[in-house]
MIMINU-664302 format. One record per residue: x, y, z of N, C-alpha, C in turn. Coordinates in pm, 1 decimal. Each point is the difference from the previous one (the first is absolute). Last residue first. Layout:
BEGIN
NUGU        n_x        n_y        n_z       ca_x       ca_y       ca_z        c_x        c_y        c_z
NUGU          X          Y          Z          X          Y          Z          X          Y          Z
...
This chain:
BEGIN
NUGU        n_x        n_y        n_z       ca_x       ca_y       ca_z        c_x        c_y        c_z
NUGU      964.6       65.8    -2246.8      -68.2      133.4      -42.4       33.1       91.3       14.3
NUGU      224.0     -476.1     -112.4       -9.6       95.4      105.5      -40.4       87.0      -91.0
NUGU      167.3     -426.6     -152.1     -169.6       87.8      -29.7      -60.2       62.5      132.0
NUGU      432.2     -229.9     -195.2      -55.7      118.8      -60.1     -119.9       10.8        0.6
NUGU      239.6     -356.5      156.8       -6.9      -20.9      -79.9      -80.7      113.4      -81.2
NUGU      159.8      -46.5      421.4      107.9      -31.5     -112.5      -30.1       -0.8     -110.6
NUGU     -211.2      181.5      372.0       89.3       68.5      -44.0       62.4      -48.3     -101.3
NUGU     -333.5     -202.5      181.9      -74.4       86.7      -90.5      134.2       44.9      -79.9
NUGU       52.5     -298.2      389.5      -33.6      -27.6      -90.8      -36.8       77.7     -144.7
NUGU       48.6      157.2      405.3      135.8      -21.9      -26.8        5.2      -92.6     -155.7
NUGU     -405.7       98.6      277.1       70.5      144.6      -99.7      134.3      -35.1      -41.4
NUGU     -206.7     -380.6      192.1      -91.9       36.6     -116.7      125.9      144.1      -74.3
NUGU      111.2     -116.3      432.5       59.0      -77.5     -134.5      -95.3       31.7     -113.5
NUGU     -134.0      198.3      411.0      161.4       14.5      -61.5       43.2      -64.1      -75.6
NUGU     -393.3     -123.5      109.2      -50.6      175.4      -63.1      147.0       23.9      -28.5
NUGU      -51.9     -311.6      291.7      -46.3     -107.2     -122.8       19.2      158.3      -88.4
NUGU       96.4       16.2      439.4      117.9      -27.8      -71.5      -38.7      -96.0     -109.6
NUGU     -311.7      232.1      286.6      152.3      128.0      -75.2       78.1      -68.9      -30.9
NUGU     -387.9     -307.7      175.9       30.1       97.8     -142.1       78.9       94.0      -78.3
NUGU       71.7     -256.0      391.9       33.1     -105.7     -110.0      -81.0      121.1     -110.2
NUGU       -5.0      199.6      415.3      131.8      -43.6      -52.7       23.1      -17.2      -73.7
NUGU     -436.2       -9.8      151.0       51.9      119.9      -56.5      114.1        0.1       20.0
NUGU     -137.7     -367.0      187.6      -73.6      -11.1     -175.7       40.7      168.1      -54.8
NUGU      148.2     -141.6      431.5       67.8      -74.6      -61.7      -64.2       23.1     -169.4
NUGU     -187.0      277.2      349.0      164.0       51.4      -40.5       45.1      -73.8      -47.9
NUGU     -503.3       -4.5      164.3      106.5      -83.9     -125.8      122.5       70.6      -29.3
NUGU     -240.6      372.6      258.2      -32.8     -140.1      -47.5       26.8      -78.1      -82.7
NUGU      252.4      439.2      239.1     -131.5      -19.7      -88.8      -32.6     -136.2       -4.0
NUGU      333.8      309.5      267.3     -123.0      -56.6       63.3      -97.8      -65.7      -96.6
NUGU      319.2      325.3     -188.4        7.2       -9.3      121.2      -88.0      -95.3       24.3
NUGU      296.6       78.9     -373.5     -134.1       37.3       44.5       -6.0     -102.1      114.1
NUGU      412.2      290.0     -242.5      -34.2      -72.1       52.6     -186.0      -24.3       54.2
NUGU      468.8      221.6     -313.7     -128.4      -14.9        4.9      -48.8      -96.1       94.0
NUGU      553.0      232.8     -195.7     -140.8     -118.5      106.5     -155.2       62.8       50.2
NUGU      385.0      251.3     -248.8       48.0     -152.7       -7.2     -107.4     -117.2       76.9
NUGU      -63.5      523.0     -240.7      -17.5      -55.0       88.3       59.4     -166.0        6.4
NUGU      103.2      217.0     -355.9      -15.2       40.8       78.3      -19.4       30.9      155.9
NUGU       79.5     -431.2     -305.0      -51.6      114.2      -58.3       34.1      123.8      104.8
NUGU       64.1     -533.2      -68.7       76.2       90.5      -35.5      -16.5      148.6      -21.7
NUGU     -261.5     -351.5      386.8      -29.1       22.1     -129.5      184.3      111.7      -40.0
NUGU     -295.6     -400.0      354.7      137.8      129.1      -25.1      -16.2       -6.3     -163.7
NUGU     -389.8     -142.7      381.3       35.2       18.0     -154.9      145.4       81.2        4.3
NUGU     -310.2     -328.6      367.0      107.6      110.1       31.2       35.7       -1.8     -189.5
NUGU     -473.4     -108.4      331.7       87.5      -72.0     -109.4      116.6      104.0      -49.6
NUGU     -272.3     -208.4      457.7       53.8      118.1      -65.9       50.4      -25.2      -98.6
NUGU     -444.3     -252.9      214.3      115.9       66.1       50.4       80.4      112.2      -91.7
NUGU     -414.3     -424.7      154.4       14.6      157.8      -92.2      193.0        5.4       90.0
NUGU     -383.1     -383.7       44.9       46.4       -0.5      -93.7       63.7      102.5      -38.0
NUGU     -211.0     -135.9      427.2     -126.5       61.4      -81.0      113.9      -12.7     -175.1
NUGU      225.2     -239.3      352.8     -169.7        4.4       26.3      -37.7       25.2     -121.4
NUGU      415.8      178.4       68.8       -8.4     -128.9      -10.5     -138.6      -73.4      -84.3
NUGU       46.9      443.7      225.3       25.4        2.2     -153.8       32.9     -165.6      -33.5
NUGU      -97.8       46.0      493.2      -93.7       45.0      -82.6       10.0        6.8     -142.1
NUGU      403.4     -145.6      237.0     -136.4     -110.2       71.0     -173.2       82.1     -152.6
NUGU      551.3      163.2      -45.1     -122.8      -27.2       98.3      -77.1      -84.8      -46.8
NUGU      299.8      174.9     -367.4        6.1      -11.0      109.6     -117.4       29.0       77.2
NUGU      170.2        1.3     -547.1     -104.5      -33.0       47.4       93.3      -20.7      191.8
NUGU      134.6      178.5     -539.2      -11.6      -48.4       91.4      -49.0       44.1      101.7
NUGU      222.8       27.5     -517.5     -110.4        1.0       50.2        4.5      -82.0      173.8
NUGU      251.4      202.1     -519.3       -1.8      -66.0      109.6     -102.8       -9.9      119.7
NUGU      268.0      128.2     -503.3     -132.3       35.4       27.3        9.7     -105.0      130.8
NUGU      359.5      284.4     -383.1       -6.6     -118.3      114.3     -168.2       40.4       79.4
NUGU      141.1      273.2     -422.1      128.8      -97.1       62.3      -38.2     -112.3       88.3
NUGU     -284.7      428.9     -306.2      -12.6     -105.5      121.6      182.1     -116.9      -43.9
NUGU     -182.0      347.7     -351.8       92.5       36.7      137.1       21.5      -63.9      138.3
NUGU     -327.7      -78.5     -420.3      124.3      -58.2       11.8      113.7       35.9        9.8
NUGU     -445.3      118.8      130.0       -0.4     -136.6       43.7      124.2       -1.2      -73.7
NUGU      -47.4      460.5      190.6      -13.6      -53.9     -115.7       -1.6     -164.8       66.2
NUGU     -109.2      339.7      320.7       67.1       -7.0     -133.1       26.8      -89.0      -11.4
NUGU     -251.0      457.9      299.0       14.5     -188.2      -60.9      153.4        3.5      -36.9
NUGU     -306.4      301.0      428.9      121.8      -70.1      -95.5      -19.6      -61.0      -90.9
NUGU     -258.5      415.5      278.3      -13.1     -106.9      -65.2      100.3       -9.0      -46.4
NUGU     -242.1      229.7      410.9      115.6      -16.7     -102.7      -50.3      -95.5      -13.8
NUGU     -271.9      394.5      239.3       12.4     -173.0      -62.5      123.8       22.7      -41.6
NUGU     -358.3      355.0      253.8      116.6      -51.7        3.1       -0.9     -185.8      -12.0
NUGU     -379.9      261.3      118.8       66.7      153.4      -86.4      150.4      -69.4      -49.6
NUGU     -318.8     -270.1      335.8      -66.9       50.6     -133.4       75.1       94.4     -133.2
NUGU      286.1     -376.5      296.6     -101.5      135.2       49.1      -85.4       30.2     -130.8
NUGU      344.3     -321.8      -73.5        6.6       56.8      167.7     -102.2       94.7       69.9
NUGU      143.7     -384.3     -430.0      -77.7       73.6       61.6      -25.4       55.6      160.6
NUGU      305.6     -295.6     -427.1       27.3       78.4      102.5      -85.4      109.3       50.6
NUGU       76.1     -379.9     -440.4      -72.9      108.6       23.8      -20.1       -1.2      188.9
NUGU      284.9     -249.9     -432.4      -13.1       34.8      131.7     -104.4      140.6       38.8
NUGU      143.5     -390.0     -434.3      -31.2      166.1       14.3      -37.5      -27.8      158.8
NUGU      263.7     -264.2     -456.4      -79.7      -12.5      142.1      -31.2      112.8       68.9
NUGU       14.3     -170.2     -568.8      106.7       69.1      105.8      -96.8      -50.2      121.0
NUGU     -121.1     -143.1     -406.3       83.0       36.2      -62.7      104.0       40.9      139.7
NUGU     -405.6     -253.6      -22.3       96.7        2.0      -61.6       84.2       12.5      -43.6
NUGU     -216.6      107.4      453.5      -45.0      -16.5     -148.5       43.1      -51.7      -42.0
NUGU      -97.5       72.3      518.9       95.9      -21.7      -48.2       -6.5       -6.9     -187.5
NUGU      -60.0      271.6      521.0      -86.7      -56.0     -153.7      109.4       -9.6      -31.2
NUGU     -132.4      106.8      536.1       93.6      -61.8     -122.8      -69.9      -21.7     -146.2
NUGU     -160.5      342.2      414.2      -32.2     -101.9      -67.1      156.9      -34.2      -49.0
NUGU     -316.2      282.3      378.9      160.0       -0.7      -11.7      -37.9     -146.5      -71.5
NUGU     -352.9      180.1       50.7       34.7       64.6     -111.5      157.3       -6.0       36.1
NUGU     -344.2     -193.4      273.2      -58.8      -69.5     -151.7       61.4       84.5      -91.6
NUGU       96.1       48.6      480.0       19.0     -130.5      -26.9      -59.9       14.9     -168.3
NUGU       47.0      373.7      179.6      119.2      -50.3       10.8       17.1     -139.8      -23.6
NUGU     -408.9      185.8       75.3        5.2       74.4     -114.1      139.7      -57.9      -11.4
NUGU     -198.5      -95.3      362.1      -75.2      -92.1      -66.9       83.1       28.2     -185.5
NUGU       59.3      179.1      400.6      113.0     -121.0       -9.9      -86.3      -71.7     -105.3
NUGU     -106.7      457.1      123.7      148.1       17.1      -49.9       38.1     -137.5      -30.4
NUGU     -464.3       38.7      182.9       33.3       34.5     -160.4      167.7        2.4      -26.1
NUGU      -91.8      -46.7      455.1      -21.4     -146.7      -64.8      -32.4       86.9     -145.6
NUGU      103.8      308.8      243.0      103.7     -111.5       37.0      -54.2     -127.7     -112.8
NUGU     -306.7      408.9       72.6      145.4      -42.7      -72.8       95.6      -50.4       11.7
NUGU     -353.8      -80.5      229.1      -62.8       18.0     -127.1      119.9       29.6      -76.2
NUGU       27.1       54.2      436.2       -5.0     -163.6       -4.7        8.8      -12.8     -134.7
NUGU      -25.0      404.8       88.8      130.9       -8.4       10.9       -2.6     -171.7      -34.9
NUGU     -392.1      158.0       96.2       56.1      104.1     -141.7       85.6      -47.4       20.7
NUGU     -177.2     -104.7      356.6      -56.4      -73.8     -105.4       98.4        8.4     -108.9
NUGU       84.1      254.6      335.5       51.9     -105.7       58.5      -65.8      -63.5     -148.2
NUGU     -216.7      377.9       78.6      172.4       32.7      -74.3       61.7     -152.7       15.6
NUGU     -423.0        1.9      186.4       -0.3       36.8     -156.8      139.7       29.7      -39.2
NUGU      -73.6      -20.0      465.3      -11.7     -141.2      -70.4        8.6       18.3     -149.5
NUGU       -1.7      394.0      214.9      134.0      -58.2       64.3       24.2     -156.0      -95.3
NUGU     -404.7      292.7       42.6       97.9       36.7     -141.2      111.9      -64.9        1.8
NUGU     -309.2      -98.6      380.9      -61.0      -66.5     -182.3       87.3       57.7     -120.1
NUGU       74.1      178.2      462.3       25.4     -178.9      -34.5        8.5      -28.1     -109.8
NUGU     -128.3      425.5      104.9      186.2       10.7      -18.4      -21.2     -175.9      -64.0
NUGU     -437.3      126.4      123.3       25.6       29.9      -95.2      172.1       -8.2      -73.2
NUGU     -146.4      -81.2      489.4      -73.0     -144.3      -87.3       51.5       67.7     -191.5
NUGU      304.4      204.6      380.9     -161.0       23.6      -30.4      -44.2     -102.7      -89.9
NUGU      468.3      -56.4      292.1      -20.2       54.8      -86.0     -192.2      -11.8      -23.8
NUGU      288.0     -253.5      327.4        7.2      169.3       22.6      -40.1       65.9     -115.9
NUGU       28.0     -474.7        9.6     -139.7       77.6       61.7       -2.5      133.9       17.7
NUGU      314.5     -372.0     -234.2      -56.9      194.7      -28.7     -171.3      -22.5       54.2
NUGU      295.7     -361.8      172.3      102.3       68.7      -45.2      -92.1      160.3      -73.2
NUGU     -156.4     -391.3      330.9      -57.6      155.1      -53.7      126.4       71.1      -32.2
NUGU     -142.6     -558.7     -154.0       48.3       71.2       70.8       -8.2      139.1      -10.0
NUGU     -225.8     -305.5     -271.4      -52.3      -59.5      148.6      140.5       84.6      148.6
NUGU        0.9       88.7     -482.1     -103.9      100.4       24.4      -66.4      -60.7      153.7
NUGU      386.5     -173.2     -302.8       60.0       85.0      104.2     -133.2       97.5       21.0
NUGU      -63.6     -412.7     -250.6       50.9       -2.0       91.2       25.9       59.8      124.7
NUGU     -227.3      190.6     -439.3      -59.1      -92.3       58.4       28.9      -48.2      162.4
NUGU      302.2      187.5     -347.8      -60.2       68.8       83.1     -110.7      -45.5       86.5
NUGU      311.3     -262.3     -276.8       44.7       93.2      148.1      -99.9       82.2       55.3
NUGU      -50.4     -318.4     -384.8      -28.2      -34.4      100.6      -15.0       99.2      148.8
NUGU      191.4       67.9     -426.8      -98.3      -13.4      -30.1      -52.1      -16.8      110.6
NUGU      395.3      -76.2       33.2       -8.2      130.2      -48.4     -106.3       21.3      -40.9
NUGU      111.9     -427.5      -36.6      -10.6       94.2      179.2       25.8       91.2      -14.7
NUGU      -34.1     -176.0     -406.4     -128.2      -75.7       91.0        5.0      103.7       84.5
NUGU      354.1       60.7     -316.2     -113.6       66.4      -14.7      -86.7      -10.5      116.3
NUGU      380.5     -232.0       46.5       17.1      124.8       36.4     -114.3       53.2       -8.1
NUGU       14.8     -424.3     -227.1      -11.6       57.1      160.4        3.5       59.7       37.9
NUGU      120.8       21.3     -400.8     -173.7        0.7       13.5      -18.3      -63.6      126.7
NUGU      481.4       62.6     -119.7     -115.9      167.9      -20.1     -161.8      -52.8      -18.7
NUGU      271.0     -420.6      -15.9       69.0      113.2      155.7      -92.4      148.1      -30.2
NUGU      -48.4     -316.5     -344.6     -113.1      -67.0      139.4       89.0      115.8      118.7
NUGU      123.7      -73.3     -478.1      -48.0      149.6       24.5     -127.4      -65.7      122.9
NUGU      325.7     -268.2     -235.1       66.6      103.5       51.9     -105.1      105.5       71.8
NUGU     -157.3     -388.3     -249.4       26.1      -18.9      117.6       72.3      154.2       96.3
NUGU     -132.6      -23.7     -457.0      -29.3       16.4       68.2      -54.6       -8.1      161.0
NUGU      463.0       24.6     -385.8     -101.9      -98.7       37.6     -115.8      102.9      124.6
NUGU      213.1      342.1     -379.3       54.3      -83.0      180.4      -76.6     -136.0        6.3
NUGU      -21.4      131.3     -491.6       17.4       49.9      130.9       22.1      -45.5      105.2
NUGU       -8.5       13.6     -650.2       88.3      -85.4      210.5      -23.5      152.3       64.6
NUGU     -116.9     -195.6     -545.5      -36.5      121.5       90.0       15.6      -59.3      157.6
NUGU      178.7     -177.7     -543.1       -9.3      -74.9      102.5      -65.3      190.5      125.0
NUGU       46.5      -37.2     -514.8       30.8     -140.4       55.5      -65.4       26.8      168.2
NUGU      -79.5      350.0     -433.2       41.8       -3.6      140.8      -30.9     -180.0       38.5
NUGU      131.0      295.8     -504.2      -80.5      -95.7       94.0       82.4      -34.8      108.1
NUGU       81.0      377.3     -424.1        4.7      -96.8      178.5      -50.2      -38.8       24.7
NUGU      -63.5      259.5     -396.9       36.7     -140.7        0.3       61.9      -48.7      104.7
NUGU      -75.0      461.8      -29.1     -138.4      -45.3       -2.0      -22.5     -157.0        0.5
NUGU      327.2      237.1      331.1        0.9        0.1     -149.7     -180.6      -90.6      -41.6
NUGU      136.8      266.1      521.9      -36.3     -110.3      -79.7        8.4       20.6     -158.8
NUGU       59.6      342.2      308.8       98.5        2.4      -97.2        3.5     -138.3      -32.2
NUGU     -373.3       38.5      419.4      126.4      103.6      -33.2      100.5      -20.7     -115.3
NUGU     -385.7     -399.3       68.2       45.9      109.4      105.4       55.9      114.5     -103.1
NUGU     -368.5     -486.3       64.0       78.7      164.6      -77.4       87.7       38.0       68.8
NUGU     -356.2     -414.2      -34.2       91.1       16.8       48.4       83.2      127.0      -72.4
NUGU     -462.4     -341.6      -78.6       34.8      163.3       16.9      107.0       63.2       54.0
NUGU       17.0     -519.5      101.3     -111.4       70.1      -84.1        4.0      169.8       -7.1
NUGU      435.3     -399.5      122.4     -120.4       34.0       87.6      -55.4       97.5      -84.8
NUGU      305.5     -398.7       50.0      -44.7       51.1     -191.5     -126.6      118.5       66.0
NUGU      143.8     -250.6      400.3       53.2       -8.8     -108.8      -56.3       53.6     -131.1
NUGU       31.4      143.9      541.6      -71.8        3.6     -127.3       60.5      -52.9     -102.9
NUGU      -15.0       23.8      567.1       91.2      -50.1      -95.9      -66.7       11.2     -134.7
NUGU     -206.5      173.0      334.0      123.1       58.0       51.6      138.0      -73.7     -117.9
NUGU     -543.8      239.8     -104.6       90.0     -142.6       52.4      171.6       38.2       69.9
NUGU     -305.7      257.2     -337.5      -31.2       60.9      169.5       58.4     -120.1       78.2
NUGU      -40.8       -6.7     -495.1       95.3      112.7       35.6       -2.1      -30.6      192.2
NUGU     -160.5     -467.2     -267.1      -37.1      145.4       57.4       84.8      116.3       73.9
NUGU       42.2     -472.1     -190.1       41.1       74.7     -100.6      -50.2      167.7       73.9
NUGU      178.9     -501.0      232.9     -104.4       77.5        6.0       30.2      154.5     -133.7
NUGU       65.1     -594.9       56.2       50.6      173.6       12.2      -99.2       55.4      -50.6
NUGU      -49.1     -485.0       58.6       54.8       52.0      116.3       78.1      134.7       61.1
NUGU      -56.2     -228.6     -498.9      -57.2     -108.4       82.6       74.0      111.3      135.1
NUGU      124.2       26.4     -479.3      -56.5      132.0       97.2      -63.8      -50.7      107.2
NUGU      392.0     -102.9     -423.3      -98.8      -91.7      119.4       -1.9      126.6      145.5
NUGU      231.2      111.1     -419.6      -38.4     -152.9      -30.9     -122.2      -55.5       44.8
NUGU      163.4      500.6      -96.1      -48.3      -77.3       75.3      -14.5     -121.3      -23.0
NUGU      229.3      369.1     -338.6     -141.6      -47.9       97.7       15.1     -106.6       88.1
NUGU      257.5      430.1     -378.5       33.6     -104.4      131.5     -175.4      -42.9       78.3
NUGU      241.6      198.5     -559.0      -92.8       82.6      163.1       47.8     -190.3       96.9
NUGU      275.1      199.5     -427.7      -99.7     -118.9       46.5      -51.6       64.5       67.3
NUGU      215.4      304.0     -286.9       31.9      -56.8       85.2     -114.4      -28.4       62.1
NUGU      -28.9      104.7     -550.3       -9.0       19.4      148.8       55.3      -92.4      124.3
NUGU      224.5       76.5     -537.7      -43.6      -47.3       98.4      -68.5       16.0      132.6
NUGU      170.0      122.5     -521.1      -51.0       38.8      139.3      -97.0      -48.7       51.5
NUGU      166.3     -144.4     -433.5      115.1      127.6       40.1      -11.3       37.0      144.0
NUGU     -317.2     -313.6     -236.0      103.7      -55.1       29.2      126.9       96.3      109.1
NUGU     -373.2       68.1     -323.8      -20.6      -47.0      149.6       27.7      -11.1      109.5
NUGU      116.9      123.7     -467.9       -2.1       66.0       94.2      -82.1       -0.4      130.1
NUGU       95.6     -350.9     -360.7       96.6      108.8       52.4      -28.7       96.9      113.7
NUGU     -314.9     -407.4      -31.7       89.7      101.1      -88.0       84.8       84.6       36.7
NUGU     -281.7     -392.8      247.2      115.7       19.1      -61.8       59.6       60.1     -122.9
NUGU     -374.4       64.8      271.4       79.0       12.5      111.9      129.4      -77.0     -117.9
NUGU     -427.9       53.4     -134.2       55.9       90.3       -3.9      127.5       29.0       37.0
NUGU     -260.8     -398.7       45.5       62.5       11.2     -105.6       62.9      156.8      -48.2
NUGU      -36.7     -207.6      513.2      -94.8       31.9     -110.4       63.7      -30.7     -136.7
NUGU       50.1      -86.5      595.9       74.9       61.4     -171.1     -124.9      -48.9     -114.7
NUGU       55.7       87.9      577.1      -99.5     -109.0     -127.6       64.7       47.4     -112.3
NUGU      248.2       77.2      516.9      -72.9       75.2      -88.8      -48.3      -73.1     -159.7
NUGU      157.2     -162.1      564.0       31.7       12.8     -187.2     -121.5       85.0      -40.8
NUGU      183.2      142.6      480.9     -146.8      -85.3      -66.4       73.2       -6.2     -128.7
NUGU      305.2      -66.3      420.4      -39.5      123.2      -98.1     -146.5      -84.2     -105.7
NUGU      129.8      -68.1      536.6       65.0      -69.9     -100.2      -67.8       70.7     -123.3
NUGU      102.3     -100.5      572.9      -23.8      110.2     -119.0       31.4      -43.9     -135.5
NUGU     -195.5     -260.5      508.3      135.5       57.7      -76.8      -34.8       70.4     -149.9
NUGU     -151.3     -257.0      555.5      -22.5      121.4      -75.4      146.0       47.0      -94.6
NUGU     -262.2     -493.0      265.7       90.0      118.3      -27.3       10.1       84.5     -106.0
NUGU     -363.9     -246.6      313.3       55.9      -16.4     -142.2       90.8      110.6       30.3
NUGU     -197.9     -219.7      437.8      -27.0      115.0      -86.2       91.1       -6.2     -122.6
């Protein structure tokens, strides 16, 4: 698989482009993709590079979103077993007379609450899996912490508040399938960001630390936004 690295688009110069006041102000480069061979750009993915319609919360209008991380979806095989037999149970426990004591009508409401509950269980993991997100932009890293319908936090900051970017991988399975943890200490507030479980922790490493020099890059030479 080609490796993945960041690199600012030249911008075409013109003849306008060398007068004076062309000259005076400068837009900061934008950032593209070298080589898209094997990523996936779709919001709903677990690893998204350069991923499509992407928004959130106190997004600037000149952010562009790099990179959209969720749990690998390997993680989410323990709560869809659960789902099965739990699905299964009643079925099972109807070859035994645990509610025979109850009227064919108690049953059928008995099973229906059992559904409902099945029903929200598996919406809670479905909803936890596609909105506890990482985004990463250009400009900063943003944590988004989903616990419930009524309740979120959200962290960022800044890409050039990042200090040290690290990443790692244990077991037999994250081995395998490629995912693990990528650990961000950052100078900010919060001192550590961490995503949990995401995919390519070696390629979302090497980007927070292509995005950290870029901005470190920007800094010197005056063309932080």
């Amino acid at each position: 698989m080609p490796d993945i690295f960041i690199s600012d688009i030249k911008e075409g110069k013109n003849e306008a482009d060398s007068t004076p006041e062309a000259s005076v102000s400068k837009p900061k480069p934008k950032y593209k993709l070298e080589k898209t061979t094997g990523h996936s750009h779709n919001p709903l993915a677990a690893f998204a590079f350069w991923p499509e319609n992407v928004d959130f919360e106190a997004k600037d209008n000149e952010e562009e979103v790099v990179l959209l991380l969720r749990r690998h979806p390997l993680t989410n095989l323990g709560w869809i077993l659960i789902s099965i037999i739990m699905v299964l149970a009643p079925g099972v426990l109807s070859r035994f007379p645990i509610l025979d004591f109850l009227p064919d009508n108690y049953r059928f409401i008995a099973v229906l609450g059992w559904y409902l509950i099945v029903t929200a269980y598996v919406l809670q993991n479905i909803l936890s899996w596609l909105f506890n997100v990482q985004i990463v932009t250009d400009e900063r890293i943003v944590e988004i912490d989903f616990s419930n319908m009524i309740y979120k936090q959200v962290t960022d900051a800044n890409i050039d508040k990042i200090q040290d970017v690290t990443y790692k991988m244990g077991g037999v399975a994250r081995t395998i399938f490629n995912y693990g943890d990528v650990l961000v200490q950052t100078a900010g507030e919060v001192p550590n960001i961490d995503f949990e479980a995401v995919p390519n922790p070696a390629r979302v490493a090497k980007i927070l630390q292509d995005l950290r020099m870029e901005e470190a890059q920007e800094a010197i030479e005056g063309r932080i936004r």
